[in-house]
N, C-alpha and C positions, 0 to 999 in steps of 0.2 A: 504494500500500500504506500502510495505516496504520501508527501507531504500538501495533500490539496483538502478543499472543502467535501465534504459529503456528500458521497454519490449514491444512486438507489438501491446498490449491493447493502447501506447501512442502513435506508427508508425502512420507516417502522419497528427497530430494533429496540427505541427506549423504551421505556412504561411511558402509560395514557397517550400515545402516540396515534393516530389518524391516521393511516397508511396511505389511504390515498391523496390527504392532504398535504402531505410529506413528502411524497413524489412530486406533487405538482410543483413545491417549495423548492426540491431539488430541482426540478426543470429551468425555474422563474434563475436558480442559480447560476444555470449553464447559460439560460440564456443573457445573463449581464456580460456575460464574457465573450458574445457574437452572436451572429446570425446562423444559425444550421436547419438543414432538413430533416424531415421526419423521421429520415431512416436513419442518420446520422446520431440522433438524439436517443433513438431506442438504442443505438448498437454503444454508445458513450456511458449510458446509465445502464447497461445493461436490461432493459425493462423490453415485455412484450409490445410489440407494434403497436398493437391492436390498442392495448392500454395509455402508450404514449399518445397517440389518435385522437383518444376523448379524451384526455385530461388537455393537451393546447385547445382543445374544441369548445372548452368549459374557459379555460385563460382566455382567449380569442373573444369569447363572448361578453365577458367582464371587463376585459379592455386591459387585460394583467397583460398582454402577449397579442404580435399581430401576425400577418400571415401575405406576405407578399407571391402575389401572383406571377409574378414575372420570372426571379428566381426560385421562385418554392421553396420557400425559405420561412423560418421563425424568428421574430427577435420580440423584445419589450417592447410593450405598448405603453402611450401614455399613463392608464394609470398607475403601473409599477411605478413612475414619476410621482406621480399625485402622492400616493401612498408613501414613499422613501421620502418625501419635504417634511412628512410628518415626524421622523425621528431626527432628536434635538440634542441627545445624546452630545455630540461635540462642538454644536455652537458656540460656545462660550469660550472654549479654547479657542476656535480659530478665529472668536472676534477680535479676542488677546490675541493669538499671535501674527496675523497676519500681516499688519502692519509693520512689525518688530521684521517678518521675514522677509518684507519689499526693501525694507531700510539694510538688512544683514546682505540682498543678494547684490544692491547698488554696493557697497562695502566689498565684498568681493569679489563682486563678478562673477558670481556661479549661482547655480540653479539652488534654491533653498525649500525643503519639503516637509511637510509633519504628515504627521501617522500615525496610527492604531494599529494594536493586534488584535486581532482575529483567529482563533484558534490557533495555527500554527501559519497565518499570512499577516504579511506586513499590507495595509491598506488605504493608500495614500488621501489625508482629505484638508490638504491645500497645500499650495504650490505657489512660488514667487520664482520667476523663471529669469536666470542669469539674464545680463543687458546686453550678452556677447550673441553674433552670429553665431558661434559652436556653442552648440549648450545642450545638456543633458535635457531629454525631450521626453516627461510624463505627463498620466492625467488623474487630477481629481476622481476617486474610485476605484483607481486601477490596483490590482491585488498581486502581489509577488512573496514568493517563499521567503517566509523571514531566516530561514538560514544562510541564503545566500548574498541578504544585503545588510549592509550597517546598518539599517534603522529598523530593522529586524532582529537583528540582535544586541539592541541597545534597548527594545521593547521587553524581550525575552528574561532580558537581565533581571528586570522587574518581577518577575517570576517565583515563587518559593520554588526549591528544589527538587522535591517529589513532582512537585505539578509542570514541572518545565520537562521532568523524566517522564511520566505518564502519558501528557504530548507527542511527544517524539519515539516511544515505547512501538515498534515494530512497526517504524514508518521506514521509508526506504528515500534518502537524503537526495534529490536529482541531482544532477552535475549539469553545472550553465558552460565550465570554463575550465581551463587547468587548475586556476583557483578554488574552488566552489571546496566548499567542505562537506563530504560527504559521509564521515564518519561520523556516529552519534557520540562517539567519549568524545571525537575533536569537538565538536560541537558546543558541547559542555559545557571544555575548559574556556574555550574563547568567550563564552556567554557569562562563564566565573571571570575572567581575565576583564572584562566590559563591565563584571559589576565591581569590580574592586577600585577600579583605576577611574570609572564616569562616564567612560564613554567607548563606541563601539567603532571599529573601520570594514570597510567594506574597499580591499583589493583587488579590482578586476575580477569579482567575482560571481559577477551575475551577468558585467557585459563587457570586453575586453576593450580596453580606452578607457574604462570608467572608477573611478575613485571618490568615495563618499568618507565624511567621518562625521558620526551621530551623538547625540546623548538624550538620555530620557529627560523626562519633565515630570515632577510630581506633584501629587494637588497638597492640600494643609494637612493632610494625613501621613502622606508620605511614600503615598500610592502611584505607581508610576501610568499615567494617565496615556501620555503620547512621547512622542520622540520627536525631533528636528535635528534636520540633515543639512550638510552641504554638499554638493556633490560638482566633479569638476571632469573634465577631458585629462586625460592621464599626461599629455602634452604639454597641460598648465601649472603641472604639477612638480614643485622640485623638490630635495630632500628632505624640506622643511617641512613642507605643505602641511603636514597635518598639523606640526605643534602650530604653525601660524592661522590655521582657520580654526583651530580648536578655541581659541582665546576670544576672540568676537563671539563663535557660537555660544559658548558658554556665560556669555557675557547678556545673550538673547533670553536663552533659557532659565537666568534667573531671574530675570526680569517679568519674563509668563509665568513663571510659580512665585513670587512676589505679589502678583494681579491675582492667582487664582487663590492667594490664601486670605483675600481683602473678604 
């Protein structure tokens, strides 16, 4: 099993579970991640046709999912929109920090991002995008293995230690890169190493050019809430780079746990 969201192989497996509401949840899942077809969809979740069929026929109808004629294709419908404006969960962060990370990317010239964990995905939800032509190109939403990037594993750190091993407990680590760590002891330590020291790096490890260094954000608890990255072209990058972007970053992120403990 990989390190992804839940597929229909796990649909129905907790207690007071809805089986068929569960699948359709894992579908609405796939579909944030693109457009596919029907067959495409059964053979991904492994589910019967027939049952994939009416569960988009029942989303299609409610407006969760639509259904393009041209390509015969699935994707989200407005109201999966409608529906996701409603959770408020991270507003307040990104009201805090977004500002801080227009001002940090003008400052160094690199792309500046926060994030959420997500089970075992890093989950991007806001973006201040370097001033430079070359620049690290993501989006709002978009979901990546947090083992393979720095603010994935500056989230993780946050972690008690059983619950970061039960996670990762018979997952199968992908490899993006030469870099990519795919061993779960390595994993661990670099995630122990990120909490001891503050903060987490991501070495051409998810995309070759690309070098990020991260640290968490905690609320007045002391709960690690979200993460903020910098991230740069490995070309802008010299031996310094990290201890010189660390110093600003760090400089951001107390200033958002300063705001969120008012």
């Amino acid at each position: 099993m990989k390190a992804e969201s839940a597929t229909a192989e796990q649909a129905g497996s907790g207690q007071n579970v809805v089986k068929s509401a569960d699948r359709a949840l894992v579908i609405l899942e796939l579909l944030s991640r693109g457009r596919h077809r029907l067959s495409d969809i059964a053979e991904i979740l492994k589910l019967p046709l027939s049952s994939v069929h009416g569960l988009l026929g029942t989303l299609v109808h409610r407006g969760f999912a639509e259904f393009d004629q041209t390509t015969r294709t699935y994707g989200l419908g407005l109201k999966a929109w409608t529906v996701g404006q409603g959770y408020t969960g991270h507003r307040d962060i990104v009201g805090l920090a977004l500002p801080l990370m227009e001002q940090l990317a003008q400052q160094t010239g690199e792309t500046v991002q926060l994030s959420r964990l997500d089970g075992t995905e890093n989950v991007y939800i806001a973006i201040a995008e370097s001033p430079q032509p070359m620049k690290l190109v993501s989006a709002v939403g978009m979901r990546l293995p947090a083992h393979a990037v720095g603010l994935g594993k500056a989230l993780l750190a946050g972690l008690p230690g059983d619950e970061l091993e039960r996670r990762y407990r018979g997952v199968q680590l992908e490899r993006f890169t030469e870099n990519t760590v795919t061993e779960p002891a390595e994993l661990l330590a670099e995630v122990e190493q990120a909490r001891v020291r503050g903060y987490a790096v991501d070495d051409e490890e998810y995309i070759i050019g690309c070098r990020c260094v991260a640290m968490p954000i905690h609320d007045h608890s002391g709960a690690v809430v979200a993460a903020m990255s910098v991230s740069a072209p490995t070309p802008r990058c010299g031996p310094d780079w990290t201890d010189e972007t660390r110093a600003p970053l760090s400089t951001v992120v107390s200033s958002v746990e300063q705001q969120l403990r008012r």
